[in-house]
C-alpha positions as CSV (number, residue, x, y, z in Angstrom):
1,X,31.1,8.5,78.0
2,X,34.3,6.0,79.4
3,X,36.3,4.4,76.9
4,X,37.5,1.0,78.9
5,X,40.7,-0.5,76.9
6,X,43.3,-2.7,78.1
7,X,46.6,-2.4,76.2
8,X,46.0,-1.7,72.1
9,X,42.7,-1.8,72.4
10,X,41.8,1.7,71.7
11,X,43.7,1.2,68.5
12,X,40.0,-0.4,67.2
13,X,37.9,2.6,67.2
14,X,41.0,4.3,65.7
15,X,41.2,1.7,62.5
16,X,37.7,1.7,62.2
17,X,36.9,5.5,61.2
18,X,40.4,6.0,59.6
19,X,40.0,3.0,57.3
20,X,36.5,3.7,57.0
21,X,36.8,7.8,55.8
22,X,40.0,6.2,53.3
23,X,38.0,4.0,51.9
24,X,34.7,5.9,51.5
25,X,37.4,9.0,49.8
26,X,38.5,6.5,47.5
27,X,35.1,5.6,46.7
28,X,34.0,8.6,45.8
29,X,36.7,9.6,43.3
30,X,36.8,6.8,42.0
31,X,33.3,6.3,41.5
32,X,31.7,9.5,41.9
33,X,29.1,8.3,43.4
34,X,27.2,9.9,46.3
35,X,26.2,6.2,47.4
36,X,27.8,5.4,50.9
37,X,29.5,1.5,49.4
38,X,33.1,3.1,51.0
39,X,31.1,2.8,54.4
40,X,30.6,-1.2,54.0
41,X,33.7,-2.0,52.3
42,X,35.7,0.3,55.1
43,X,33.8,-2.2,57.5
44,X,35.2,-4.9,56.2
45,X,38.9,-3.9,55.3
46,X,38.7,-2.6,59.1
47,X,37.4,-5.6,60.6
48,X,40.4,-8.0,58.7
49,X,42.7,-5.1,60.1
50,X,41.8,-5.7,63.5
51,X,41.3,-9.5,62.9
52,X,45.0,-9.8,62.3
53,X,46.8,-6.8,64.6
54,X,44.3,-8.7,67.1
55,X,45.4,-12.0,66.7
56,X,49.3,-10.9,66.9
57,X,48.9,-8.8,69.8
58,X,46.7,-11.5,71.9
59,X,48.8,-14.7,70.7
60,X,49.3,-17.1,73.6
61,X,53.2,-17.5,72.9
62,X,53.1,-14.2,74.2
63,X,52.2,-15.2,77.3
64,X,55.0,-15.1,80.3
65,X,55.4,-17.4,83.6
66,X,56.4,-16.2,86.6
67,X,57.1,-18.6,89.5
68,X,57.0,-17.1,93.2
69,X,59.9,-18.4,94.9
70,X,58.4,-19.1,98.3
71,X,55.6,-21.4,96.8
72,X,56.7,-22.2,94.1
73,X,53.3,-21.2,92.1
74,X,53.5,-20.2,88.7
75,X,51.5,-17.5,87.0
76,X,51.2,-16.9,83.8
77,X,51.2,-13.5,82.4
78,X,48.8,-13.4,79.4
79,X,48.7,-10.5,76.6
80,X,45.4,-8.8,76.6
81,X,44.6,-6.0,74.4
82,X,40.6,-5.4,74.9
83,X,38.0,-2.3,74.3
84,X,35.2,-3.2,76.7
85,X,36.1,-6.0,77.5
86,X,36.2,-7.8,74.1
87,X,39.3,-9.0,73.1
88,X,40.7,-6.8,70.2
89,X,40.1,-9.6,67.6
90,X,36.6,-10.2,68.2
91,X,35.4,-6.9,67.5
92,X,36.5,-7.4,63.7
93,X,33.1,-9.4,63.7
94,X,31.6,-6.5,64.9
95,X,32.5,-4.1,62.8
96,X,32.1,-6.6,60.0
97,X,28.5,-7.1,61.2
98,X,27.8,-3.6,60.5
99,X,29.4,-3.8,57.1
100,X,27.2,-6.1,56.0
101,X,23.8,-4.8,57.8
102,X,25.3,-1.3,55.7
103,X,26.2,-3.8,52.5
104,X,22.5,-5.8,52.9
105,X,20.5,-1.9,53.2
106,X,22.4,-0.7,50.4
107,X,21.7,-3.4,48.0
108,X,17.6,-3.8,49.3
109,X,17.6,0.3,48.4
110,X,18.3,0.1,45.0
């Protein structure tokens, strides 16, 4: 399987599990529950993680111009930190997704 990232992109699979196995450890000492709630809440502590570190990594005053001296064309340099193709941002809505589709089955189980 190919992992395509651009930049700190492959820092999102990376926040995902390791927030996701903190939270779910916490859970269960806490709670002592065998019930997978660490799972959804991980989701969603993850997803604001990558919401913000993606945000700050992709902002456009990042961005950098360049002019070419013989034609005086400018090109602008933009930040892009991606996994697939998806900015690094967007994925928090993702993962969030899958929080709640976890969050929505755990509460229609009980």
């Amino acid at each position: 399987m190919f992992i395509i990232w651009r930049g700190y992109g492959f820092l999102v699979p990376i926040i995902t599990i390791v927030t996701g196995a903190l939270v779910t450890v916490l859970f269960h000492i806490v709670s002592k529950s065998s019930e997978p709630w660490g799972i959804s809440v991980g989701s969603f502590v993850a997803a604001a993680i990558i919401w913000f570190w993606g945000k700050k990594l992709n902002d456009p005053a990042k961005n950098k111009i360049l002019v070419d001296k013989a034609t005086g064309q400018e090109l602008i340099l933009k930040p892009n930190h991606s996994l697939f193709f998806i900015k690094m941002q967007y994925w928090a809505f993702v993962i969030g997704g899958l929080g709640m589709v976890t969050f929505i089955s755990l509460i229609m189980k009980r």
